[in-house]
BALO-479383 format. One line per field, with one value per residue (C-alpha): residue number from 1; x, y, z. Coordinates in pm, 1 decimal, padded with zeros to 6 digits. Layout:
N
k NUM	...;
X X	...;
Y Y	...;
Z Z	...;
END
This chain:
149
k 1	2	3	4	5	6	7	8	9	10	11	12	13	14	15	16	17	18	19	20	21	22	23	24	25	26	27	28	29	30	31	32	33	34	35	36	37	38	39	40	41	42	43	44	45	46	47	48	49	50	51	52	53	54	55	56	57	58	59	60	61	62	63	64	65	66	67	68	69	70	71	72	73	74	75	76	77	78	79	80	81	82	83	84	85	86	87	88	89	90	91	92	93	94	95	96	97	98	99	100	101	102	103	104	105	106	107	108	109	110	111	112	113	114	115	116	117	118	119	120	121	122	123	124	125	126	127	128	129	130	131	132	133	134	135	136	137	138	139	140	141	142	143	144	145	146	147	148	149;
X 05826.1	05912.3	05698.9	05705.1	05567.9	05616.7	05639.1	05698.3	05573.3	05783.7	05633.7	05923.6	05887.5	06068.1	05972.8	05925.5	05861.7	05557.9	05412.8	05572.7	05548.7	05539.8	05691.7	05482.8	05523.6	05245.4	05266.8	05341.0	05085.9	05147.9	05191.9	04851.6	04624.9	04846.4	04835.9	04728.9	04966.2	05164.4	05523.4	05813.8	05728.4	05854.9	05913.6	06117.7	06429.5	06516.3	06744.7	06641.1	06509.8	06164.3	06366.8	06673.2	06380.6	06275.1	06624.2	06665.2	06369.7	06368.2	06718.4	06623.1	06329.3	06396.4	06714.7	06655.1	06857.6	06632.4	06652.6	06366.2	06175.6	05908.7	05613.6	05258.4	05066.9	05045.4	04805.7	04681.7	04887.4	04732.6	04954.4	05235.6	05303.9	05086.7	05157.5	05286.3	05428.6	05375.4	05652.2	05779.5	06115.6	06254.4	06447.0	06778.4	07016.3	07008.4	06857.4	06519.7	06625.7	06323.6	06297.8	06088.4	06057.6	05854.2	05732.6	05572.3	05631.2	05693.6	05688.5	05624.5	05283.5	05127.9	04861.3	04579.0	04721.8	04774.1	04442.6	04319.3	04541.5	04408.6	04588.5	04574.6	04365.9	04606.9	04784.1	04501.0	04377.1	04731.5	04673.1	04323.8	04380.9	04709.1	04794.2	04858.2	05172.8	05280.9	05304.4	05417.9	05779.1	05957.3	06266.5	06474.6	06833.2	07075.5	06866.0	06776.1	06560.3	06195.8	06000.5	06007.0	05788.3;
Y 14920.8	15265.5	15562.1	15774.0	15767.3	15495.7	15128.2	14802.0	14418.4	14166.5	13864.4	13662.6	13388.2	13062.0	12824.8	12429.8	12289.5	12437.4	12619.4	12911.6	12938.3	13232.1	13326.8	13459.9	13559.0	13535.3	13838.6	13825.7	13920.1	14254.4	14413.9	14561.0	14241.4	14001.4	13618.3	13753.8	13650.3	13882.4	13874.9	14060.9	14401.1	14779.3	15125.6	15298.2	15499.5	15836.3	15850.4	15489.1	15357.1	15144.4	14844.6	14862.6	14882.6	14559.5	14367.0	14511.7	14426.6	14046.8	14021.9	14106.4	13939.2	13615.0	13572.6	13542.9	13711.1	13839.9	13997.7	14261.7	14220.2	14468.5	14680.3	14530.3	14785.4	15038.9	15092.1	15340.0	15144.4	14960.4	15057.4	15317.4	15454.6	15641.8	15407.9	15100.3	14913.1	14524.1	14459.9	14112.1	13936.9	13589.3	13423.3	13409.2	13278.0	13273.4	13047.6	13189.1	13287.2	13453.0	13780.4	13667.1	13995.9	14046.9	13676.9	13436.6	13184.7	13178.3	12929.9	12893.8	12880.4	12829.3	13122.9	12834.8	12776.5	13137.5	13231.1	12980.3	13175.6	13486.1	13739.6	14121.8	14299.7	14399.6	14097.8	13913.4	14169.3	14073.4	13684.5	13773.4	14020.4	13997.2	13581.0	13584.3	13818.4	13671.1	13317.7	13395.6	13377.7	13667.7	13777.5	14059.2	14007.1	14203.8	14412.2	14381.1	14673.8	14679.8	14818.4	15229.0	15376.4;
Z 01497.3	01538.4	01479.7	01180.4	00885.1	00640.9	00780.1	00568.3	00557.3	00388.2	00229.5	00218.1	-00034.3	-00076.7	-00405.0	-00336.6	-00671.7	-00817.4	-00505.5	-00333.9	00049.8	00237.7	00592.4	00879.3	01208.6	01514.0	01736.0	02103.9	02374.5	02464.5	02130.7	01911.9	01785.5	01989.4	01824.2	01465.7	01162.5	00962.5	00765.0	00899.8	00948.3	01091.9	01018.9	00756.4	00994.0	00905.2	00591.4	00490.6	00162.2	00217.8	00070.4	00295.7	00557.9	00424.7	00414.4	00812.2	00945.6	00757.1	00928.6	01259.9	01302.9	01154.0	01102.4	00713.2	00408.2	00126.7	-00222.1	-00233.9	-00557.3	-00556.7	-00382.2	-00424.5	-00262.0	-00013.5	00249.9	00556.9	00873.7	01102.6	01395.0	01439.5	01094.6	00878.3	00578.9	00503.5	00215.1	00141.4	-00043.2	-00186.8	-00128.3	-00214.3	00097.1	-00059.6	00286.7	00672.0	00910.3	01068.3	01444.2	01587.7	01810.4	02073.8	02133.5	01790.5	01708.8	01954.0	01657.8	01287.6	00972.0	00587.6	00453.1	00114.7	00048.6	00076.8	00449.9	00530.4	00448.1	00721.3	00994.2	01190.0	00986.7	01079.1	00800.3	00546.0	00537.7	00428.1	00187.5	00045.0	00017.1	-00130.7	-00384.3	-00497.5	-00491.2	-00817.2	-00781.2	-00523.6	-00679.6	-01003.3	-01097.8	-01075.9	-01338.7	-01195.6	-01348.0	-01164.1	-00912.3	-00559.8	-00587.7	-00653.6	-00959.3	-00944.2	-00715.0;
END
């Protein structure tokens, strides 16, 4: 992630049926809370929207094409930036390549399942408060942009 101040965390969501999964990624040793869970994540560059931040990071971190849906909440950062967005996205293409660099592994897990990994802080405030939203079918017709800010 680069420093600055806004950062963003993608919960990348893919529907099986009736339950939605979600992809995480475990962080390598060597970066801050090394083996804790977290979706996609990294700052907003200079000039960039917080949702073409999301699409870029998705993309180079797991290889995965998204449609951005919408921000469900913002928080102080945990690392490098001063905020960060949790936005949500549904996996819409790609085949999940991971950065070793950035993930020591990855995979799709139902909210039940992530809730049982060691997740950094405000990724399981997300699973715990806002499940719900996350779950819930989402009708956007025509944008890949999020609800206004």
């Amino acid at each position: 992630m680069i420093e600055g101040e806004e950062s963003v965390s993608v919960v990348v969501r893919k529907s099986e049926g009736a339950k939605s999964r979600f992809f995480l990624i475990k962080q390598p040793g060597g970066k801050p809370q090394p083996y804790t869970w977290f979706p996609p994540s990294g700052g907003v560059k200079p000039g960039e929207t917080p949702e073409a931040a999301c699409v870029r990071e998705v993309k180079e971190e797991t290889g995965l094409d998204v449609k951005v849906l919408k921000r469900i909440f913002t928080m102080p950062a945990e690392f490098k930036a001063r905020f960060v967005h949790f936005y949500l996205a549904d996996c819409v293409g790609g085949d999940v390549k991971l950065d070793p660099s950035e993930a020591l592994s990855g995979g799709w897990f139902t909210v039940e399942e992530a809730l049982g990994l060691d997740l950094v802080k405000g990724t399981r405030l997300l699973f715990e408060k806002y499940e719900k939203e996350l779950v819930e079918t989402v009708k956007m017709k025509g944008s890949t942009s999020p609800e206004s800010r």
